[in-house]
C-alpha positions as MATLAB code, in Angstrom:
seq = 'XXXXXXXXXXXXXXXXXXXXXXXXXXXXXXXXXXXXXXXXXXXXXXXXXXXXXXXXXXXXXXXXXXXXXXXXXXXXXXXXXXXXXXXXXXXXXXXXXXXXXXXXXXXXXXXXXXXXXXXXXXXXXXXXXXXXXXXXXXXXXXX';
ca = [
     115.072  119.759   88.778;
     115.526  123.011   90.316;
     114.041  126.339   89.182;
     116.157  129.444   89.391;
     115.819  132.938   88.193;
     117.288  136.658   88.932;
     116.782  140.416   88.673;
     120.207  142.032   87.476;
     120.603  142.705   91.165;
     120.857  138.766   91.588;
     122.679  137.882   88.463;
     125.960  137.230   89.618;
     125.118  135.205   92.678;
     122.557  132.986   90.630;
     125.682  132.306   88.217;
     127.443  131.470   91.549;
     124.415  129.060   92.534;
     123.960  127.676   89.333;
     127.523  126.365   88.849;
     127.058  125.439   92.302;
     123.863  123.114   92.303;
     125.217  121.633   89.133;
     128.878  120.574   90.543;
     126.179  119.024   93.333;
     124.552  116.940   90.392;
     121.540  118.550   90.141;
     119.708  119.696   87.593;
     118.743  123.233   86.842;
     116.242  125.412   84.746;
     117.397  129.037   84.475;
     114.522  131.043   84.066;
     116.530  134.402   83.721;
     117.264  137.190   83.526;
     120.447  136.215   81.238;
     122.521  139.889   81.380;
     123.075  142.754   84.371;
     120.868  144.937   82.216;
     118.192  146.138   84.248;
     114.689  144.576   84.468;
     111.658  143.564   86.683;
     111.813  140.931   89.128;
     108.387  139.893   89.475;
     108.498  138.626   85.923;
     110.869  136.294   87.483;
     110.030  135.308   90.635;
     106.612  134.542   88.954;
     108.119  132.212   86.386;
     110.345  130.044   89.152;
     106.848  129.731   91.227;
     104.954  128.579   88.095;
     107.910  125.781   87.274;
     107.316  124.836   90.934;
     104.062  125.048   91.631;
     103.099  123.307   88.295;
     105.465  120.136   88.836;
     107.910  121.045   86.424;
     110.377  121.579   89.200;
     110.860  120.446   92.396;
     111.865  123.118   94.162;
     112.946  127.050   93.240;
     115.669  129.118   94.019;
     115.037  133.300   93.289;
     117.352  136.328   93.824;
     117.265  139.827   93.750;
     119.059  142.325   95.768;
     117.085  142.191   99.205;
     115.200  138.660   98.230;
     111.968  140.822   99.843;
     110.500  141.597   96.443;
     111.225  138.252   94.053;
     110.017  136.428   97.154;
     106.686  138.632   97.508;
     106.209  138.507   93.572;
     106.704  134.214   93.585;
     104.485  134.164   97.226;
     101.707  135.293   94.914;
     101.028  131.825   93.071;
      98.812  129.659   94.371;
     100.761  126.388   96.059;
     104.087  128.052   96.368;
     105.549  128.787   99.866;
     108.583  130.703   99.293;
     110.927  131.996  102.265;
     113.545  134.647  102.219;
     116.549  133.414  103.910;
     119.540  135.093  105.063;
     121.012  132.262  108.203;
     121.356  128.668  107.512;
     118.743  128.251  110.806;
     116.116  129.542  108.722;
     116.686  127.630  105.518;
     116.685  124.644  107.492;
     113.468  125.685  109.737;
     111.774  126.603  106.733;
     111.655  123.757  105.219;
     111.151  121.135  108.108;
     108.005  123.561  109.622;
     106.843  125.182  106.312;
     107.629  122.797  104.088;
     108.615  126.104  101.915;
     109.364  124.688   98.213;
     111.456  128.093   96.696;
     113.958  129.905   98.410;
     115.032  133.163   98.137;
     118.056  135.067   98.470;
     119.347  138.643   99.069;
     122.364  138.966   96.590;
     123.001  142.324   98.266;
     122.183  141.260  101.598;
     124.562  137.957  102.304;
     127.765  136.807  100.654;
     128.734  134.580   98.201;
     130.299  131.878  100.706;
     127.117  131.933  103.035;
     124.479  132.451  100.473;
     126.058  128.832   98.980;
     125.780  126.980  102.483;
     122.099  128.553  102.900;
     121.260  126.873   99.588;
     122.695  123.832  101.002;
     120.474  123.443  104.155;
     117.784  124.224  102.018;
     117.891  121.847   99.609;
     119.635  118.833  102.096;
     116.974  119.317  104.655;
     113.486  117.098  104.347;
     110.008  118.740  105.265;
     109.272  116.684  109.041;
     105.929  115.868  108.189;
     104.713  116.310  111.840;
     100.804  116.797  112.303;
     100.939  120.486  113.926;
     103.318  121.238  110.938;
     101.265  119.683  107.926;
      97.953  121.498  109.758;
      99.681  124.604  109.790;
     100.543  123.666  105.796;
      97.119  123.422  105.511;
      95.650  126.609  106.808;
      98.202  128.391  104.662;
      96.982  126.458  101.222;
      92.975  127.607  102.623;
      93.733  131.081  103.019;
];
């Protein structure tokens, strides 16, 4: 199951996503917001990293209008490794080196099309497992 949740700013493109993931057979748990009224992000970039980090879901996807702050407010649970993406490179790089386990997006930042095929990577590409990579992993869960 994948975890997904919004500001306003990311509203529309997490529709987008949603409908998305789900024509890809996956399932999804929408953890807000549910209207373009405005509201807080870290309220939801903290639920998506709880869902994830707790097992619930397998993965999280969060969006606000740059991606920096949802991805700094889900960054702050323990376990979650959440990269801002805005190039299918680093949706793919990010999760073979980092293993990252929640994206996030930039609904201001890229478009609809690309934000879709950055989603893609992410998801269809597998962590690589190498040594120097899990070490790395490692330090990061220490710290």
């Amino acid at each position: 199951m994948i975890a997904i949740g919004s500001d306003h700013g990311g509203y529309d493109l997490k529709q987008l996503v949603i409908e998305h993931l789900k024509k890809r057979g996956y399932e999804v748990k929408d953890f807000g917001t549910y209207s373009k009224d405005s509201c807080d992000y870290p309220e939801f970039g903290h639920a998506v990293a709880k869902a994830v980090a707790s097992k619930e879901c397998e993965q999280g996807i969060v969006i606000c209008t740059t991606g920096i702050g949802i991805s700094i407010s889900a960054n702050k649970v323990k376990g979650i490794r959440c990269a801002l993406c805005s190039d299918v490179c680093s949706a793919e790089l990010t999760r073979l080196h980092n293993d990252a386990n929640v994206l996030a997006l930039g609904a201001g930042i890229v478009g609809s099309n690309l934000a879709l095929r950055i989603v893609d990577a992410f998801l269809d590409t597998k962590f690589s497992g190498d040594e120097r990579h899990s070490r790395r992993i490692s330090k990061i869960e220490q710290l």
